[in-house]
N, C-alpha and C positions, 0 to 999 in steps of 0.2 A: 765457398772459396776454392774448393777443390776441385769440382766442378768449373769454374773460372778459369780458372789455370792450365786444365787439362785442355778443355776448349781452346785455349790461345797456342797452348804447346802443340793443338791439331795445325789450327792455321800457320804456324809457322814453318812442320815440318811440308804442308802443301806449297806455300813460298819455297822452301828448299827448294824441294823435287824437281819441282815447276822451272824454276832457276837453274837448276842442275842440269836437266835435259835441254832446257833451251840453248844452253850454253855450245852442249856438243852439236847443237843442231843447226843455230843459226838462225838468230831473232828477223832476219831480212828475206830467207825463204820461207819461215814460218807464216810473218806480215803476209806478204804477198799471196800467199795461197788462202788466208783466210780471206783475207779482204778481196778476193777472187769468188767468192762465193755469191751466186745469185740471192734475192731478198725471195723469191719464189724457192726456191730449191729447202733454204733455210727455213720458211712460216711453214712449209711440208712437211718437211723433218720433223717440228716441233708439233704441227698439229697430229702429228702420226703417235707421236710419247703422247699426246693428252690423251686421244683415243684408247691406252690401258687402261683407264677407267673402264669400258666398257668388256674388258677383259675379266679384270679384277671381280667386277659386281655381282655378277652371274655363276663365278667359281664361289665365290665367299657364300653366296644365298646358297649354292647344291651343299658345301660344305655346313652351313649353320640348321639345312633341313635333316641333316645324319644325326645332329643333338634334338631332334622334335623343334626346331625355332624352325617357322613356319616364315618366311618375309619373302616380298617381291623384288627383285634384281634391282628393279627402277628405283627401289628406296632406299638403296643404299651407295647409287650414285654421287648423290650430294657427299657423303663418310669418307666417300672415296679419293672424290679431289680434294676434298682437305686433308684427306690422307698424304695425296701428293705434293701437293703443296708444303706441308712442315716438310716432310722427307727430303725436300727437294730447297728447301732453305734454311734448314738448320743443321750444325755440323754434324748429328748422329743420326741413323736410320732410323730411329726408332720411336721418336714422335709421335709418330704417324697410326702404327701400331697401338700404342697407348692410348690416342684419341680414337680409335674403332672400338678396345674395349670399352673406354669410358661411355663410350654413344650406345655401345649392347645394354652397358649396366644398367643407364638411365632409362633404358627400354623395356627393363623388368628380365631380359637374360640372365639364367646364374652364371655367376662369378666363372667356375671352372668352363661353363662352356663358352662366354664369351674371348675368354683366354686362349683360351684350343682353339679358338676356331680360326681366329687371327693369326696363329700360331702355324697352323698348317696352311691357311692359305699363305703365307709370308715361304714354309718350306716349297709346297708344291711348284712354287713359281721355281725357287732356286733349285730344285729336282729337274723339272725342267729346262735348263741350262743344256743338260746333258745332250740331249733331242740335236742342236745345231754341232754342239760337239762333237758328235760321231758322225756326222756327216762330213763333217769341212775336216776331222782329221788327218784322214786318209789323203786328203790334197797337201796338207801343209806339212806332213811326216817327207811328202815326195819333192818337194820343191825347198823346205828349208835349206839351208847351212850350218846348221847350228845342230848335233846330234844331241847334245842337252837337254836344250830346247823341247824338241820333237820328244826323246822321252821322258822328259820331264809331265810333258802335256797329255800323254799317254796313262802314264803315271797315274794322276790324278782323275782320269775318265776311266781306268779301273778300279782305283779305290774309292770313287763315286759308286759306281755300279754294284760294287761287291758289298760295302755297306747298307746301302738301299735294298737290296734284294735281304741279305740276311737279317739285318735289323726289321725291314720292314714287312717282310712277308710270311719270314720262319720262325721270329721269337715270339714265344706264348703272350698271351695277356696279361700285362701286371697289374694290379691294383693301384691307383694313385695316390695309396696310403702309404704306400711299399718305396721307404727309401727317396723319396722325393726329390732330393738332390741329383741323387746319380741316376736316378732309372729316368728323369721326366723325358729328356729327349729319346730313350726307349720307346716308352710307350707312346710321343709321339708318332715317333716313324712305325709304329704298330699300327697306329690308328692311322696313316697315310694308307699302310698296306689293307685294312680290312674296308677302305673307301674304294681302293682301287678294285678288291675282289669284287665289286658290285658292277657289274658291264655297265648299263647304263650313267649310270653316276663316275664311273671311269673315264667312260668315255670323253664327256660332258668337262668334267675336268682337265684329262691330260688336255685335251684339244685346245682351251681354254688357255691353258697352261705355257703351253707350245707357243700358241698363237701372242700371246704378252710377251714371250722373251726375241720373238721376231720382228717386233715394231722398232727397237733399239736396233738390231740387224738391219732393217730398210731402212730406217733414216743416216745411217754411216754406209750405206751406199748409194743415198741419195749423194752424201757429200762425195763419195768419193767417183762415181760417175760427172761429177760437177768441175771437183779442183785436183783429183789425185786418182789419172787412170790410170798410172800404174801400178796403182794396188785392186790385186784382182779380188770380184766379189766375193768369192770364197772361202778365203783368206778370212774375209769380214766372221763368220760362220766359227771360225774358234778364237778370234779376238774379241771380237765383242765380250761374248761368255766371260772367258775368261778376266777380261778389263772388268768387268760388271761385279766378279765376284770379289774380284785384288779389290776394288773402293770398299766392299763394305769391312777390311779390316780396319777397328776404329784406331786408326794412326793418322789421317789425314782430315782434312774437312769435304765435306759430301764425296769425299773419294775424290779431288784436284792433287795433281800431282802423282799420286801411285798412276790412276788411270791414263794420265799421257807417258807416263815409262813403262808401263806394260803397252801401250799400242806401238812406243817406237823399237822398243827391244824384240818383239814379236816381228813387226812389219818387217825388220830390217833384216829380219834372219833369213827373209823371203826376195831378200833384194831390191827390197821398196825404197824410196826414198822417204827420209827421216821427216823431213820437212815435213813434207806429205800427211805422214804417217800423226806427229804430232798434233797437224792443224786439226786433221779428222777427230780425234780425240778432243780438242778445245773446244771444237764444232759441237760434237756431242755435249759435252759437259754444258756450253753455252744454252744449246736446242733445249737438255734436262730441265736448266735454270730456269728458261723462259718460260718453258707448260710446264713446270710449278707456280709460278706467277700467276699464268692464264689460269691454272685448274683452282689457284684461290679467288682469283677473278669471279671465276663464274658461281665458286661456294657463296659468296657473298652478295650475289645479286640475287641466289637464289631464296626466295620467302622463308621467314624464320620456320613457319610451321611445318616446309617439306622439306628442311635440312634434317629433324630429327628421324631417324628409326620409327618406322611403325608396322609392328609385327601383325598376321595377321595370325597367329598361334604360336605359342610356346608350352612346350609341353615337359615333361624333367629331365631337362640337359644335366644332372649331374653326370650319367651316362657316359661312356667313349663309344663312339660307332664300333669300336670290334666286340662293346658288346653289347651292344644295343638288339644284334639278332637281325632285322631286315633295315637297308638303308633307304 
């Protein structure tokens, strides 16, 4: 029941939001710029968000081969869009998540490492946020209006960076007996750092990593090369991130509503037009919506027998790769 309630109290505060900004904005330049959008521009947008799957696959296989789970990228495709899929249709992120461990379990994966493994491929991605952030900062520090804003945005891409580094690279190994509670994201970001000391398997990762958080990047400048050039692409390079990260606090439903107030209170600091700013935002959320649909789509057409996980080794993942020794 509480569950029930909470869910509803999401959807309604995304009505608010949603209502609230369109208000200041003007439901008539909104219309118009959406319904301005080519059906080509949009089915691009959308097929670029399904293609994460092939982002996703191949980071989660390097990351479940550091626990000894031995699986090929391609079989865990199918896991993947239905990973997108619930995430991408039910009010909480995390779905999606739960159905990759439950698919490890039934795979014969232990417990701890099919958790970890999800776990860190879920952070890496959001680590990587950072990547388009320092680039597009420097632009939007120079051209905002808003000093806030700008250090606000600052802010947060040092205390990304300063955590990540000390948590992740310089604190000892803990056992995951040790405190459970409060050290488990420790020893996470431990174990992020001792994947990443391995060059190749770094590599492989950040690149991966990088390359998934830029497909939501190109497709909001598919739109906005379409219906809103006056928001420069750039620009897109710290909003996006940032919009991506405001959805997943669980206040709203699949992040509607935070996500168009953070693209119009950003855009606007920039001199964009609000409209603009907003459609882009619906555009996405809409593009989101749609390849979740498609990537259930194709879960389901695909053969029961190659939706499941099939490892071709698994070896004893109780392990965390910092101390596993060689990854």
């Amino acid at each position: 029941m509480k569950t029930i309630a909470f869910n509803i109290a999401k959807f309604i505060v995304s009505i608010a939001l949603a209502a609230w900004v369109l208000s200041m904005v003007g439901f008539s330049s909104v219309y118009q710029h959406i319904t301005g959008i080519g059906w080509v521009a949009f089915t691009s947008a959308t097929l670029i968000l399904v293609l994460h799957v092939v982002v996703v696959a191949p980071r989660w296989a390097e990351i479940l081969r550091s626990y000894s789970v031995e699986v090929f990228a391609h079989r865990l495709v199918p896991v993947v869009l239905f990973t997108h899929f619930l995430n991408q249709s039910l009010p909480f992120g995390i779905a999606g998540e739960v159905a990759r461990s439950w698919q490890l379990l039934q795979a014969g994966v232990a417990k701890s490492a099919a958790i970890r493994s999800v776990i860190l491929d879920r952070l890496f991605g959001l680590v990587a946020l950072v990547v388009p952030l320092v680039i597009g900062l420097p632009f939007f520090a120079l051209q905002t209006n808003n000093a806030a804003i700008s250090a606000g945005l600052a802010a947060l891409l040092v205390a990304s960076g300063l955590a990540f580094v000390v948590i992740g690279l310089f604190c000892p190994v803990r056992s995951p007996s040790t405190l459970k509670a409060i050290l488990w994201s420790v020893l996470l970001y431990n174990e992020m750092g001792a994947l990443l000391r391995t060059s190749r398997t770094a590599f492989h990762i950040v690149a991966l990593s990088v390359l998934g958080q830029l497909l939501p990047i190109l497709a909001c400048v598919m739109f906005s090369l379409s219906i809103a050039p006056s928001v420069p692409w750039i620009a897109l390079l710290v909003v996006v991130p940032v919009s991506l990260l405001a959805s997943l606090l669980p206040v709203s439903w699949a992040g509607w509503g935070i996500r168009e107030l953070t693209f119009v209170e950003l855009l606007s600091s920039l001199g964009c037009d609000s409209g603009e700013a907003f459609a882009i935002s619906v555009l996405l959320g809409l593009a989101l919506t749609v390849s979740g649909l498609l990537a259930g789509a194709l879960y389901f057409t695909i053969p029961a027998r190659l939706r499941a996980i099939s490892l071709i080794k698994s070896g004893p993942a109780a392990g965390s790769p910092a101390s596993i020794g060689t990854i």
